[in-house]
N, C-alpha and C positions, 0 to 999 in steps of 0.2 A: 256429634263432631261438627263444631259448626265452622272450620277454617280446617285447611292442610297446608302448615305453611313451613315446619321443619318436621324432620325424623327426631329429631330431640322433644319436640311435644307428647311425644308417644311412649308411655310406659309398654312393657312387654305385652301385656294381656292386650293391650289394645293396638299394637304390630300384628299381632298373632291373630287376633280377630280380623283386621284388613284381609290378611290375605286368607283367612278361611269364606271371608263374603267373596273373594276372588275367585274360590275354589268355587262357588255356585253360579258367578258369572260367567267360567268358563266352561258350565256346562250348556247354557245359552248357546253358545255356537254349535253345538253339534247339534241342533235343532232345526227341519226345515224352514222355519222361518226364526232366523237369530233374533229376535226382540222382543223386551221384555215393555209395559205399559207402564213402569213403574214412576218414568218421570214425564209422563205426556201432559202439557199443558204448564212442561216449566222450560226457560231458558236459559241455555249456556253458552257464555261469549268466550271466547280464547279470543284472546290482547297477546299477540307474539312481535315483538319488538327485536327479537331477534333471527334471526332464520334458523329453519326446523325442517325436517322433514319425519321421523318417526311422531315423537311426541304430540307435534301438532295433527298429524293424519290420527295416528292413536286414540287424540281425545275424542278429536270428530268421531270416531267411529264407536267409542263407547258412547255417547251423551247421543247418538242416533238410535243403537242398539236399548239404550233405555226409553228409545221414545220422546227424548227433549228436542227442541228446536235448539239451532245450534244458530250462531252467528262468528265467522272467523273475520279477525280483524292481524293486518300485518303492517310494519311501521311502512315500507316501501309504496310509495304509491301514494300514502294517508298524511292530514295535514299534519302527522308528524315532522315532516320534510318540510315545512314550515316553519317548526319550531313550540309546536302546541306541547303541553308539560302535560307527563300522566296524570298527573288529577284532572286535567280536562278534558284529556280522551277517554279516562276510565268515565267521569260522571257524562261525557256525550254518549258512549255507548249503555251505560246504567240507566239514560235517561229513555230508553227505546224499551225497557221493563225485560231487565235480567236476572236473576233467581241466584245465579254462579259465572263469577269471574275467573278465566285459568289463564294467568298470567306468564310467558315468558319475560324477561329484561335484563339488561346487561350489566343495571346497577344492583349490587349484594345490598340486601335488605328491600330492595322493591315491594316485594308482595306483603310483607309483614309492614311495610307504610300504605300499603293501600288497603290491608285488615282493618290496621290502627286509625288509618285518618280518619273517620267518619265522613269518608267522602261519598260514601253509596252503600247500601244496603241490600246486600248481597254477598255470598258466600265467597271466599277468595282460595282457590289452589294455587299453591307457587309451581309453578313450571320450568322452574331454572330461573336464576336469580341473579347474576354476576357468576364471580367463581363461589360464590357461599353454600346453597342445597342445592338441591335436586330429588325433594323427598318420592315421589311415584317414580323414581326409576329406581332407586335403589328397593322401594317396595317390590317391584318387579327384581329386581334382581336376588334379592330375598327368598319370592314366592318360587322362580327361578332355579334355583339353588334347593329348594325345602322338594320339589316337584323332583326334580333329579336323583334326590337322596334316598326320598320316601313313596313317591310314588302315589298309589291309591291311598296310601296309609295316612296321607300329612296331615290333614285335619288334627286341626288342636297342637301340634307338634311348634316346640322353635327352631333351633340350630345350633343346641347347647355340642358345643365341641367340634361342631366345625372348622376348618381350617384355610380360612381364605388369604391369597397371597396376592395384593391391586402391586399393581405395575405401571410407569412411567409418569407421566406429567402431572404429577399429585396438586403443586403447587397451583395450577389454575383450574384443575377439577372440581367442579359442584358433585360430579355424583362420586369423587373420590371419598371428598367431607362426607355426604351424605350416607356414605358405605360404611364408612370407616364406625360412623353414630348409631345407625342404625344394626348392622350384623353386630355390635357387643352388646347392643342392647336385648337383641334376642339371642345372645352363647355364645356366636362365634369364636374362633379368636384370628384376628385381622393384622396381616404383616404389610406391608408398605416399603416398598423398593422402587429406587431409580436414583438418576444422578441426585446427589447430593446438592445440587444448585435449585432442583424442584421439587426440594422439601419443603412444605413450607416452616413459615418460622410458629414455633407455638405448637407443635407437632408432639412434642415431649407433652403436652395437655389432652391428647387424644388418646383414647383405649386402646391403642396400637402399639405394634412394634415396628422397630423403623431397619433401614440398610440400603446399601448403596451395591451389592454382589446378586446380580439374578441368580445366576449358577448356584451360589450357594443357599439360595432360597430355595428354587425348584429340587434342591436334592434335601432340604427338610430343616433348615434355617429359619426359623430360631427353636422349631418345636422338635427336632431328630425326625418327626416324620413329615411324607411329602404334602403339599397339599392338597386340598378335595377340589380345589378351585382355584383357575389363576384367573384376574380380571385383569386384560391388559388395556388401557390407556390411553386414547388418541390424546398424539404433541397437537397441542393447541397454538400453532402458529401466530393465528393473527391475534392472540394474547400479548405475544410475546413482545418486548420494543430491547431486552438485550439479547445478547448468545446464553445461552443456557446451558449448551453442549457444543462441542467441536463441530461437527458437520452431522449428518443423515446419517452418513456410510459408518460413522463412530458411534452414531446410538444406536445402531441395528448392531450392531457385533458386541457393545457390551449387554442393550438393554430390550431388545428384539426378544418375539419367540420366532425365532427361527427358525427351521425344518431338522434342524441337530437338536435344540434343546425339546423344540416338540417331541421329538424321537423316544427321549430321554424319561417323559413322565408318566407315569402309570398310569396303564390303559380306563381307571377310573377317575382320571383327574377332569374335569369341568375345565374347558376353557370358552373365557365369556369376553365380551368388547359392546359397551353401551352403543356402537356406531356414533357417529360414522370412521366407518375403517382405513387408514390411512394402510394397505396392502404391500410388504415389501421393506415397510420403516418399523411399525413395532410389533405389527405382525405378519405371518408369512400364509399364504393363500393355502399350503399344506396344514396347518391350525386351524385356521379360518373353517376349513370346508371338510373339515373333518366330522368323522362320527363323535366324538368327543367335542364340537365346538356344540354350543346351545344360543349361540349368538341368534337364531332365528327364533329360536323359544322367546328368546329374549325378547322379541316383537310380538308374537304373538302374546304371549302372557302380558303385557303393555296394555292391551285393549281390557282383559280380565282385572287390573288391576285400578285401571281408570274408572270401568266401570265400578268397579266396589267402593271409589272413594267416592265418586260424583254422587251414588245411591244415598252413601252415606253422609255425606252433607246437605242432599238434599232430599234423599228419603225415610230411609229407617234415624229418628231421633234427630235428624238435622234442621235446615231453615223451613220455617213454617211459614205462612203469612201473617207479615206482619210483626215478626220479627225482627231484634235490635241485633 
């Protein structure tokens, strides 16, 4: 694999292989000393142009756990605030000898122009894009979901018949798209609810089903039965420049999980939230912190899953030296 730049580059076998190298990653931790040698003597830069707090900790921690020197770069601060253009930040940090670029940015299609430009030669992960991917979180939420279901057993397994139900602000979600791509891609099957003003448009071309009725989803809408997993949503605010919805207090009571509709779902439903948690507006701290939520799995397995792609870009069959 020599790029990770969408969930759409990934046929099944090779989703399904991600998170089975993930499954070996995360045995790494439970080890006195978590780390592996396997990338000592390569570098990896994270270019976060946007602010982060999971992802960016996440990667550090896997590309250390491999053993790679890491270098973090973040726009604030840097002659970003200048005006300097990513091809010239990416080739000034390229130029200090990088191995792997993990790029966050706020423009959709960024990392797939910094694969393509031949501006540096080095491995590129997209990290969040604009609203376009977010391929390693939806990995992780995948491996997330397969870990929940199956347990010791997942190895080799996809999520043929799954039934996942993403909630709220789709229309500027990367890891909505990137859920929505990658869970049909390994069986799921993926429903897609919230106001009807943040659907996006083009949505009728996604392996999904759509609706605008929580209630009638969380009781088994469009499949009769309930779902294995709700993934709700943070509103993405400073996205926004119109109204989208009436006020707070009106998307929590149509579009919230609340402490009623939680009440409501089977003690085996998966309730998941990529963070950060916006508590109280789309969901309620009784979800959140429930035996049923996997939201801190969802961190944890973040580090397992970074680690298995950075390995695999840059160790099992990835960038070699001297490599185009």
């Amino acid at each position: 694999m020599r790029h990770l730049l969408s969930v759409r580059d990934l046929s099944r076998d090779e989703a399904v292989g991600i998170l089975d190298v993930a499954e070996d990653m995360a045995a790494v931790a439970t080890r006195a000393v978590p780390k592996l040698p396997t990338l000592r003597g390569r570098t990896v830069a994270n270019l976060f142009f946007e602010d982060s707090t999971r992802t960016r900790l996440s990667f550090e921690a896997a590309a250390k756990r491999l053993s790679a020197d890491v270098i973090t770069f973040t726009a604030k601060g840097s002659s970003v605030s200048k005006g300097e253009s990513l091809k010239d930040t990416a080739q000034t940090v390229a130029a200090m000898g990088v191995d792997a670029v993990v790029i966050r940015h706020g423009a959709s299609g960024a990392a797939r122009t910094l694969a393509d430009g031949d501006w540096i030669d080095a491995a590129v992960v997209n990290a969040g894009d604009g609203t376009h991917e977010h391929p390693t979180q939806a990995l992780l939420d995948a491996y997330t979901m397969r870990k929940t279901r199956h347990g010791d057993a997942s190895r080799g397994r996809d999520l043929e018949g799954l039934r996942v139900t993403i909630v709220g602000d789709v229309l500027h979600s990367r890891v909505a798209r990137s859920n929505a791509w990658l869970l049909a891609t390994l069986g799921a099957r993926v429903h897609l609810v919230g106001p009807g003003t943040l659907l996006p448009p083009g949505v009728a071309g996604w392996p999904v089903s759509t609706g605008t009725d929580l209630d009638a989803a969380l009781a088994g809408e469009p499949w009769g039965e309930h779902p294995d997993a709700v993934m709700m949503l943070r509103i993405q605010s400073e996205r926004m420049h119109d109204a989208f919805f009436p006020n707070e207090r009106e998307y929590t009571r149509e579009w919230g999980l609340d402490e009623a509709r939680f009440a409501r779902l089977p003690a085996d439903t998966m309730v998941m939230h990529p963070g950060p948690m916006n508590r109280g507006l789309e969901i309620s701290s009784a979800a959140a912190d429930s035996a049923r939520s996997v939201v801190l799995d969802q961190v944890t397995n973040g580090v397992s899953i970074r680690m298995a792609v950075l390995y695999l870009v840059l160790g099992a069959g990835g960038r070699k030296e001297g490599a185009s």
